[in-house]
N, C-alpha and C positions, 0 to 999 in steps of 0.2 A: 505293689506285687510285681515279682518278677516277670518280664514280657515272653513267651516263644522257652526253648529248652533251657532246661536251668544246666550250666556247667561249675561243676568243678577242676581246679587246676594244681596240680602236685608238681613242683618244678617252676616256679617263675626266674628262670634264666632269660637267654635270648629268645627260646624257642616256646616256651611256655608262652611267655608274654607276647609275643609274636603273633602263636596261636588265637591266645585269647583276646586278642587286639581285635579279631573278625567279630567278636562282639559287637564290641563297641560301635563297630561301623555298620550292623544292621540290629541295632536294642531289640525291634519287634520280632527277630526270629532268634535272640540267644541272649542268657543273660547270669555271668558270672556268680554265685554266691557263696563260695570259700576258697582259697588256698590255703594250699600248704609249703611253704618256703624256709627253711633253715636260717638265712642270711637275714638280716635283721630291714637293712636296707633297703633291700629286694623287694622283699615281703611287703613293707607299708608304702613303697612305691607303687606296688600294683594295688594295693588293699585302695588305696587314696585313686586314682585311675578308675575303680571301678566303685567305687563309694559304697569298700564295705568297712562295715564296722569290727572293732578289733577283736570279737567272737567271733570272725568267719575269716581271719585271717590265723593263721596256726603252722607252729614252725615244725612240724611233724607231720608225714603222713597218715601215722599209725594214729593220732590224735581224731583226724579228720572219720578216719575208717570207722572209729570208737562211736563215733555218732551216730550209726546208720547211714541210710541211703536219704542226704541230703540234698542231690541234686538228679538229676537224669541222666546225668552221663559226666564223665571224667576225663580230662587230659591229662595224660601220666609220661613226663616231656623232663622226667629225673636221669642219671647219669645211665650212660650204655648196659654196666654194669649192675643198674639197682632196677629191673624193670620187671623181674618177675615176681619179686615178694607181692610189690602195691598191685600187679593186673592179679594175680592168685583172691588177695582179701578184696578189690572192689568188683570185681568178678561175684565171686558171692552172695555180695551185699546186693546184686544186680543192676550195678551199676552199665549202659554201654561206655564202652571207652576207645578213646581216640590214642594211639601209643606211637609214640614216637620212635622211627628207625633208628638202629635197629630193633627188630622186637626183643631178640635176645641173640647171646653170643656163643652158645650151644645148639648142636639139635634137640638134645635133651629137656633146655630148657623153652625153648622154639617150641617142641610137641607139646611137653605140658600149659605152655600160655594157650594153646591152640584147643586140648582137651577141656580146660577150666571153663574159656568160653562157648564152648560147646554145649556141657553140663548146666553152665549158669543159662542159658537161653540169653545171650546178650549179643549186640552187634560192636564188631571189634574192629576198626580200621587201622590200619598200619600208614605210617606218614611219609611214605613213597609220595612225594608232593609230585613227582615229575607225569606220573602217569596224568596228576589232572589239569596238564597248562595247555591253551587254546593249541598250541604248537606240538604237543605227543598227540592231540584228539585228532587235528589236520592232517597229521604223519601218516596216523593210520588209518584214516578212510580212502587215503591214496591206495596203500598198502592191501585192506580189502575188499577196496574196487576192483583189485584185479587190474590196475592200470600198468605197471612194469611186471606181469605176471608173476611164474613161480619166483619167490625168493632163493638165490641160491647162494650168494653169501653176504658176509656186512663187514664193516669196517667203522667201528666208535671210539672216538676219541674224547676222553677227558683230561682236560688242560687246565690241570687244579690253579695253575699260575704260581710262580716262586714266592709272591710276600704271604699270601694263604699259606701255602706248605711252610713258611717259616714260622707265620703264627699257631697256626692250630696243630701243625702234626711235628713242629722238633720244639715249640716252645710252650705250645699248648697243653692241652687237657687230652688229645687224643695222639701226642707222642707215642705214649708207651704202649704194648702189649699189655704188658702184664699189669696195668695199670686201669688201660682201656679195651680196644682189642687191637686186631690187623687193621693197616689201613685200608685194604678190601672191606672189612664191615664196616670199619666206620664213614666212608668216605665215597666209595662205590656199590654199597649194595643196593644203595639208586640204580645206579646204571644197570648191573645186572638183571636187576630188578624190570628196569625198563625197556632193555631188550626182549624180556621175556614177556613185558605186555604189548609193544607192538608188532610180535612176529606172532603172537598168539599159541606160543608154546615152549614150554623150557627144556634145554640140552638136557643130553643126555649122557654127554661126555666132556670131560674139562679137564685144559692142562694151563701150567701159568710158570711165567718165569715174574723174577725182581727182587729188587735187594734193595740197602742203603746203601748208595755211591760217593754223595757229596758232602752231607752235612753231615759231617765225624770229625775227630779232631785234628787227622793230617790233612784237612782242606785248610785251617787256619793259617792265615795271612802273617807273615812275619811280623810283629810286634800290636798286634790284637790283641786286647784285652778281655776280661771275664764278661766284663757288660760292657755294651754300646755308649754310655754317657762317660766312659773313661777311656773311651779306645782312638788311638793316634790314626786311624786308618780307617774310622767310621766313616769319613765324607767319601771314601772312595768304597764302602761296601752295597749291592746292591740290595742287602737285608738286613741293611740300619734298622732298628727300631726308633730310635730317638729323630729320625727322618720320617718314619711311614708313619707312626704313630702323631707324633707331631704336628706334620704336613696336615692331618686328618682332623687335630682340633683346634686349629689356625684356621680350617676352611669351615666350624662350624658341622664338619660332619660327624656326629656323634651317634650315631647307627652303630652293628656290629662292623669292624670287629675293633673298634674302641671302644664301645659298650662291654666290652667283654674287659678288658682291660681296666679301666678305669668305673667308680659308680658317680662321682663328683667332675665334671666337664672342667676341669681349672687348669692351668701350666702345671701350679704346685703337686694334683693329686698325681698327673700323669707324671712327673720329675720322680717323685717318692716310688711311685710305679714300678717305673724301670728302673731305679735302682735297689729296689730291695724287693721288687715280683719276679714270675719268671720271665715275662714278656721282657723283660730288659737285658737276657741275657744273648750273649755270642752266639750264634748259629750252628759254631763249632764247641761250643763249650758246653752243650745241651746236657741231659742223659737218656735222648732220641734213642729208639732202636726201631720203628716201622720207616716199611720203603719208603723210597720219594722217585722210585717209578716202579711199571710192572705190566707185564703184557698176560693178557687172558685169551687160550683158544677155546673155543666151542663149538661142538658135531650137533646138531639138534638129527630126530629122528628120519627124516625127509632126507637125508644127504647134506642139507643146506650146512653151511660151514658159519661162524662169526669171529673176529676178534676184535676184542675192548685192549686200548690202551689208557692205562694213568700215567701221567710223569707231571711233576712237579716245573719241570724246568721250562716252563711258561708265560705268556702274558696272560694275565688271568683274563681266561674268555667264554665261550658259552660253548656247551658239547657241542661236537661236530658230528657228522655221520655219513654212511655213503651205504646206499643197499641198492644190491644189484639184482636184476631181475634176469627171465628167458625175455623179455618185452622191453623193458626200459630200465632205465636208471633214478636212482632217487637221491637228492645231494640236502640234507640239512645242516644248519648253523646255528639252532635256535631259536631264530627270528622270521628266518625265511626257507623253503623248500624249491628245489628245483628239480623237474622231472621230464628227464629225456625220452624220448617214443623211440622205439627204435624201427618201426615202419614208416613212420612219418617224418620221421630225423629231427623230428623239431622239439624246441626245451619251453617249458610251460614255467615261471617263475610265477610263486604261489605266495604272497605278502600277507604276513601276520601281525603288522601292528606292532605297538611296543606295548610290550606286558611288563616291564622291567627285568632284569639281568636272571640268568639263569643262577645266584646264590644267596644267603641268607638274605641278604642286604635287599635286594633286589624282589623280595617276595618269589622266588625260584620261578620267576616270569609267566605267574598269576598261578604257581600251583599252591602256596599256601593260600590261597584264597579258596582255590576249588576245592582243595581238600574239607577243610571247615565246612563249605557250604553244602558240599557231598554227605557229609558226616552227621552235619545238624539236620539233614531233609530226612536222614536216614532214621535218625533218633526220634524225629517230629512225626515221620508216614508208620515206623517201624517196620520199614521197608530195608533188608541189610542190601539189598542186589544193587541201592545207589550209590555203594562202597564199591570203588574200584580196586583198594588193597584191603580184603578182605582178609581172613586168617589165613585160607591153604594157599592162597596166590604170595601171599608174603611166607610162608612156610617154604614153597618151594623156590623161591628166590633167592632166600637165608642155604637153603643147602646148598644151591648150584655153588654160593659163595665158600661156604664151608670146604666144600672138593676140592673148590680152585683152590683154596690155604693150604690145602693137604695134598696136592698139585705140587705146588711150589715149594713144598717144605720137603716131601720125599721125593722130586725130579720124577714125576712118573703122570699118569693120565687116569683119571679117575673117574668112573662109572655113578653116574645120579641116579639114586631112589627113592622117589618119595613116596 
């Protein structure tokens, strides 16, 4: 018999299986029994991992839904794109569910995920992982201690790093718009997101600039080829694939984002890979159209002012931050916090441990783990308030982002209502 909440999981990609992996490392509080996966591979890879049998692995979600309410709750970790059909039908079935950011890519469809689980009496968490790593919790008990007093402005930085921004957003799956969404949703509605949880309240006005600069095709290199595994000037590009990707199962590291690439760890699959997937192709040669940088202003209601940068053009490293008070200063990296007094002039260094890296690879430096653990106590007490991204908190997160698109798209400064 299954141990602690029963889940099911629609999507066993990286994040799926990722998710569900918190299983496996506490059986007595959670305990897998269907997917739904499309991918053949995929599917009996996690179906074997958690030792179901081939009636509880199913390559449809709508198959799954057919059933009834087979488990207690649901991970719904499918494309950006496909998230509000499956929360609409498991919603119903009352199922709770755990949904992977973004929740959706409209307001429209944002409210209706919001009203569904409402009506259904279900507990919905959004997979804002950032809000729950020992290092956002430490941030903000600083923050409402009252230690560097009023806030009155901020300064965030995410340093996506250039081999990321080559994989995921000009060779990847979340290139395109029209495809996927703005690299604002797909990529930072963390961060907006987590601005908004540790200042304890969301703007109210948003303006944004950025573009694509680099990776187009007048950046290509005089005699660059279509793919990387035929290009005369590969050993001099600093977004080779046939080097990063390479380098990566030479060392045995087969995490994301080779697991995204390849499903067979061999020379062979990854050679076949890059030359006939996309991962293999030129940087310049893409059919890329979101930024690969972009600056975000924000007025919150107090006067406090903030602004979020992305830029790709990075060593990929963990968000930085800097908030500044009437009392003190507060300087994070990720890992570690430092906070200036400003009556006392002295700076407090505040060590966190290693939770692993702030991205997929890395477990978002233990917030997918809180998240899950968050989520499953939640399901377990039926208590939603253990949900730190609940519905309206990720609702209004998703609009702040929204504005800033519509910010940047018509040059202008847009007014938040939610």
């Amino acid at each position: 018999m299954p141990s602690g909440v029963t889940l099911a999981v629609v999507g066993a990609g990286d994040r799926g299986t990722g998710h569900a992996g918190w299983a496996l490392a506490h059986p007595e509080r959670a305990t897998v029994v269907a997917v739904a996966e499309p991918r053949t591979l995929r599917r009996d890879r996690f179906a074997a991992a958690h030792g179901l049998d081939a009636g509880a692995a199913v390559d449809d979600w709508r198959v799954l839904a057919a059933r009834g309410r087979v488990a207690d709750a649901v991970l719904i970790c499918t494309l950006d794109r496909e998230h509000l059909e499956p929360v609409l039908a498991f919603a119903a079935l009352g199922y709770h569910i755990m949904l992977e950011k973004p929740m959706a890519l409209t307001e429209e469809e944002c409210r209706h995920i919001v009203a569904a689980v409402e009506e259904a009496g279900v507990i919905l968490s959004v997979g804002h992982v950032l809000r729950y790593t020992p290092y956002t919790q430490a941030l903000k008990r600083v923050l409402d201690s009252g230690r560097i007093g009023d806030v009155v402005s901020v300064q965030h930085l995410e340093p996506v790093g250039f081999w990321h921004q080559a994989h995921s957003f000009v060779r990847g799956n979340w290139r395109r718009e029209d495809e996927a969404t703005s690299m604002l949703m797909a990529k930072s509605c963390h961060d907006l997101d987590w601005l908004q949880y540790v200042l304890g309240r969301p703007p109210v006005r948003v303006s944004s600039f950025g573009r694509l600069s680099h990776f187009r095709p007048e950046g290509r290199p005089a005699g660059a080829a279509d793919r990387c595994l035929d290009c005369a000037v590969e050993s001099t590009c600093p977004y080779s694939a046939k080097r990063d990707y390479g380098d990566r199962l030479a060392a045995g590291r087969h995490g994301w984002p080779l697991s995204v690439v390849i499903d067979e760890f061999t020379p062979h699959a990854l050679e076949t890979a890059l030359r006939e997937g996309p991962y293999g192709r030129c940087v310049y040669a893409c059919d890329n159209d979101v930024v690969d940088h972009q600056v975000v202003a924000m007025e919150f209601a107090s006067g406090a002012t903030a602004t979020f940068t992305m830029t790709a053009f990075t060593e990929h490293a963990d968000r930085q931050t800097r908030i500044f008070g009437t009392r003190g200063e507060l300087r994070g990296d990720g890992r570690q916090l430092r906070v200036y007094d400003f009556l006392t002039r002295a700076e407090e260094a505040i060590g966190l441990g290693s939770e692993g890296a702030m991205d997929a690879a890395g477990g978002h430096g233990g917030g997918d783990a809180g998240l899950m653990d968050a989520f499953v106590s939640a399901v377990a007490t039926g208590d939603p308030g253990l949900v730190k991204s609940g519905p309206y908190e990720s609702l209004t997160s998703h609009l702040t982002v929204l504005a800033a698109e519509r910010a940047r798209r018509d040059n202008t400064v847009v007014d938040i209502r939610v």
